[in-house]
C-alpha positions as CSV (number, residue, x, y, z in Angstrom):
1,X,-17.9,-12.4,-8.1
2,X,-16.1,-9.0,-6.7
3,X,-12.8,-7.5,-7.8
4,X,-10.3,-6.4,-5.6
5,X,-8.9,-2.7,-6.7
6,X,-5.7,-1.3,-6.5
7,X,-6.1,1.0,-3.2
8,X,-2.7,2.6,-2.7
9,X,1.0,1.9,-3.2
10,X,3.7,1.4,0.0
11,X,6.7,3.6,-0.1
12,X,9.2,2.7,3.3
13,X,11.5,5.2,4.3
14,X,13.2,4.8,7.3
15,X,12.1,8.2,8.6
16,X,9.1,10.3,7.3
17,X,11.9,13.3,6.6
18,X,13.9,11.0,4.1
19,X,10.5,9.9,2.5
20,X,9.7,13.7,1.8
21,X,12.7,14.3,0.4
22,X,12.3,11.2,-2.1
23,X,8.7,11.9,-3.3
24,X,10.4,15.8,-4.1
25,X,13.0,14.3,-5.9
26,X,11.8,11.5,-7.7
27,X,7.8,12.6,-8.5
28,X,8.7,16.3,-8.1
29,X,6.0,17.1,-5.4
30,X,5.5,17.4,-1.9
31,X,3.4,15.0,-0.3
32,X,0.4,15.7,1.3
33,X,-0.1,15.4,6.2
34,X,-1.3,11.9,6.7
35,X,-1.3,10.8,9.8
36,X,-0.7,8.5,13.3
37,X,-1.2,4.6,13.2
38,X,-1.1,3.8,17.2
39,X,-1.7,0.4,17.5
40,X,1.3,-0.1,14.8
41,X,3.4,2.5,15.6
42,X,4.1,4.1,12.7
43,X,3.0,7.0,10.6
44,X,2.6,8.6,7.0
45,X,2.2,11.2,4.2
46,X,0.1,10.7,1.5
47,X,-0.4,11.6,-2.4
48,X,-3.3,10.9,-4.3
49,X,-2.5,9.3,-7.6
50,X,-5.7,8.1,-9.0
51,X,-6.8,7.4,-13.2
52,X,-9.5,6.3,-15.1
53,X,-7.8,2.7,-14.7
54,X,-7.4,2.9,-11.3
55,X,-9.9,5.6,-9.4
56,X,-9.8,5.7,-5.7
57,X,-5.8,5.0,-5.6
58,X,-3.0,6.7,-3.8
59,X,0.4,6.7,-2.6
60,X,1.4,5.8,0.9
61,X,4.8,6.6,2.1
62,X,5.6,4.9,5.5
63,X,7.6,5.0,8.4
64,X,8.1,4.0,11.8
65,X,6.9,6.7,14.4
66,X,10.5,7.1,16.8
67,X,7.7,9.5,18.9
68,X,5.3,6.5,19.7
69,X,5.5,3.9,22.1
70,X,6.6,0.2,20.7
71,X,3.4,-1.4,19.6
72,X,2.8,-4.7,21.3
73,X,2.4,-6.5,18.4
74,X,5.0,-6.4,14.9
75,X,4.3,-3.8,13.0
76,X,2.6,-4.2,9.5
77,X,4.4,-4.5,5.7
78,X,7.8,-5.9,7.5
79,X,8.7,-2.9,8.5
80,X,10.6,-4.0,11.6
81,X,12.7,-6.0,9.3
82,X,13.4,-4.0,6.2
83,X,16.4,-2.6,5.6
84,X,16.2,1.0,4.0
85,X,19.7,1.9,4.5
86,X,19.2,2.4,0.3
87,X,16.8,5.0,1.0
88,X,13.0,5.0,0.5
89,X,11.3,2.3,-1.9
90,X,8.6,0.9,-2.9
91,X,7.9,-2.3,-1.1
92,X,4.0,-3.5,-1.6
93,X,0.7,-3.1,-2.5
94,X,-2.6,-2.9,-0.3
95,X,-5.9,-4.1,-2.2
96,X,-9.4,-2.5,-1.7
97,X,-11.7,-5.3,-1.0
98,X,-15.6,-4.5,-0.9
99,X,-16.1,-8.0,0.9
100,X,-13.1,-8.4,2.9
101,X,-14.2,-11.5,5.2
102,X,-15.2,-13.5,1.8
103,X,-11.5,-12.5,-0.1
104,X,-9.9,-13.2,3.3
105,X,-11.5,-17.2,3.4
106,X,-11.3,-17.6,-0.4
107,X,-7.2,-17.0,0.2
108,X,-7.1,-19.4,3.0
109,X,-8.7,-22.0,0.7
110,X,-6.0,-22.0,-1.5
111,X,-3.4,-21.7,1.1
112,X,-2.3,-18.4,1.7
113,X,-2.3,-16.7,5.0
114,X,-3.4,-13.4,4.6
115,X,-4.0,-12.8,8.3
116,X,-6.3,-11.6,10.7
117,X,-8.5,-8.4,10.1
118,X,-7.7,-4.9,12.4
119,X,-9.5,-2.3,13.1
120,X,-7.9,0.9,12.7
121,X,-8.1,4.6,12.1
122,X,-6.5,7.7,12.0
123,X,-7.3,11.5,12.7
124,X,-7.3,13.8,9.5
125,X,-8.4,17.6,8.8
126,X,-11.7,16.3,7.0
127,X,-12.1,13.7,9.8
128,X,-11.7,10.5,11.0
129,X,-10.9,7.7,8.6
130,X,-11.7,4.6,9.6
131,X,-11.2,0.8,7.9
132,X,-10.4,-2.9,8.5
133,X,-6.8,-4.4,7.4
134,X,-5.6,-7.9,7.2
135,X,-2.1,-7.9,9.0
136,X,-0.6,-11.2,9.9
137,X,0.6,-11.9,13.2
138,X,4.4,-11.6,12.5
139,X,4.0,-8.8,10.0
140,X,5.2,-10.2,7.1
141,X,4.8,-9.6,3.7
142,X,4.0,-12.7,1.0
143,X,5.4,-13.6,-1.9
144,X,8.0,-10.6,-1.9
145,X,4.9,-8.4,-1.2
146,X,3.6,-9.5,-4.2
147,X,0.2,-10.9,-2.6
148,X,-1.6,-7.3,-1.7
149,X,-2.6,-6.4,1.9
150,X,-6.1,-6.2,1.8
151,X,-8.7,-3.2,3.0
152,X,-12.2,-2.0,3.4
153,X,-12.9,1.0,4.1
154,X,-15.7,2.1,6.1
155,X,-17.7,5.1,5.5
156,X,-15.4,7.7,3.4
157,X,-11.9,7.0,1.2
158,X,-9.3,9.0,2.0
159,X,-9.0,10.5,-1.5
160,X,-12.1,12.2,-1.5
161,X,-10.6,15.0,1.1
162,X,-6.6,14.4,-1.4
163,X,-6.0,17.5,-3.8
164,X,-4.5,16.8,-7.2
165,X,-1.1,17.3,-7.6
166,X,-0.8,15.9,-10.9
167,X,0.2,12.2,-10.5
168,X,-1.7,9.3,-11.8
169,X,-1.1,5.6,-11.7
170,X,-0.6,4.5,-15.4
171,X,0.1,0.7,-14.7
172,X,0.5,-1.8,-11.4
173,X,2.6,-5.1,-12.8
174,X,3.1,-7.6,-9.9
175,X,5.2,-10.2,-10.7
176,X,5.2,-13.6,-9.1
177,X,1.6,-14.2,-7.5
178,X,0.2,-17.2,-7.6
179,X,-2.1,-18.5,-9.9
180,X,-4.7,-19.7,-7.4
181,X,-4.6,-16.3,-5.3
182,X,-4.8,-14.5,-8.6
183,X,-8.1,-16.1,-9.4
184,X,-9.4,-15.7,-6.0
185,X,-8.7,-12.0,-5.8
186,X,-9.6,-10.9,-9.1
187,X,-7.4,-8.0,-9.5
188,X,-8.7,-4.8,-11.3
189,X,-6.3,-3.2,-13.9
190,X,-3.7,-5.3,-12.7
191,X,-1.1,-7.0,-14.8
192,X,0.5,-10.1,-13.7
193,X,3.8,-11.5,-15.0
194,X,6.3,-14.2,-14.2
195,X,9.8,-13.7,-15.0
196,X,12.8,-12.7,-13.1
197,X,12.4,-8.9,-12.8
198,X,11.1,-6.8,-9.8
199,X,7.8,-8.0,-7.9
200,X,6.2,-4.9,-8.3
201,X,6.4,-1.8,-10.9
202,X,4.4,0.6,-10.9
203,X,4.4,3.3,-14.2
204,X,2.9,6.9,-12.6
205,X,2.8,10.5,-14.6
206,X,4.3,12.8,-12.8
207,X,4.9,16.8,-13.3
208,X,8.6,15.2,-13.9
209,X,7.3,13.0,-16.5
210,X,6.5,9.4,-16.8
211,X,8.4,7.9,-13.2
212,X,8.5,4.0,-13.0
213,X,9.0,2.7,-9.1
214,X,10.1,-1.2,-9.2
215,X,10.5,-3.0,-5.6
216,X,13.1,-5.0,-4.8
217,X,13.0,-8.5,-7.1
């Protein structure tokens, strides 16, 4: 049976300005170029925050690209819905899956609807990263966000070519997944909980110290 990994956290900002201004003010760096998603219209910066718990991981921080045309499809993590008038946030989770058509079916069997898999890429300095992504057709997250987006990457991860910066990921707690998801996906160095808090909170050293980001509840 195969684990599914923590691949990298999702920050929204409503622009990728304000989102650089949050990472400097609440992790005390500045985040690394990402890059263009075209067929969802939106684009990024990046930090690497991997640990011996959870190697390969990194932080994502979002937004919609107001330079790109409207994609012809809703674009993916809700972001056409969210309100970030609040300011950046976390707001989900995207799972690395090394079989991604066999995590996909084993969700629809217990009734989730994790959607369809995408292709897509995006340019970087070291070259072209390229993966497969389940996005649903409306765009929507599940279960708060609490069930992860899943990936798999093909070829190279994108935090082989990520400096350090000092930041690793210490803990991932998602609150509120189901129990038959849960033992579908098999989740690696995650905890789980059920209570009333935030869905997700996720515990990273930073050069400010230890930071803890908690979505919305």
């Amino acid at each position: 049976m195969t684990f599914v990994a923590v691949d990298h956290l999702v920050v929204a900002a409503r622009t990728l300005e304000e989102g650089v201004a949050w990472c400097e003010r609440t992790l005390g760096v500045v985040p690394d170029p990402g890059g263009r998603h075209a067929v969802f219209g939106t684009h990024n910066r990046v930090l690497r925050i991997a640990s011996s718990a959870f190697p390969q991981s990194y932080l994502e921080i979002i937004a919609i690209d107001l330079q790109a045309p409207p994609p012809a499809r809703p674009r993916w993590f809700g972001l056409d819905e969210l309100d970030l008038s609040g300011g950046p946030r976390l707001i989900h989770w995207v799972g690395r899956s090394p079989m991604l058509d066999m995590h996909r079916w084993g969700l629809i069997n217990v009734g989730e609807a994790p959607g369809n898999p995408v292709a897509a890429s995006r340019a970087t300095p070291a070259g072209v990263l390229q993966w497969q992504i389940l996005v649903r057709e409306d765009g929507r997250l599940l279960h708060g966000g609490a069930l992860p987006t899943l990936i798999q990457w093909q070829g190279v991860h994108p935090t082989d070519a990520m400096p350090e910066h000092g930041l690793n990921l210490l803990a991932l707690t998602v609150n509120r997944l189901p129990r038959r998801a849960r033992e579908v996906l098999r989740l690696r160095g995650v905890t789980t909980v059920e209570d009333d808090g935030p869905t997700l909170r996720a515990r990273l050293r930073t050069p400010k110290g230890e930071v803890m980001l908690e979505s919305e509840p």
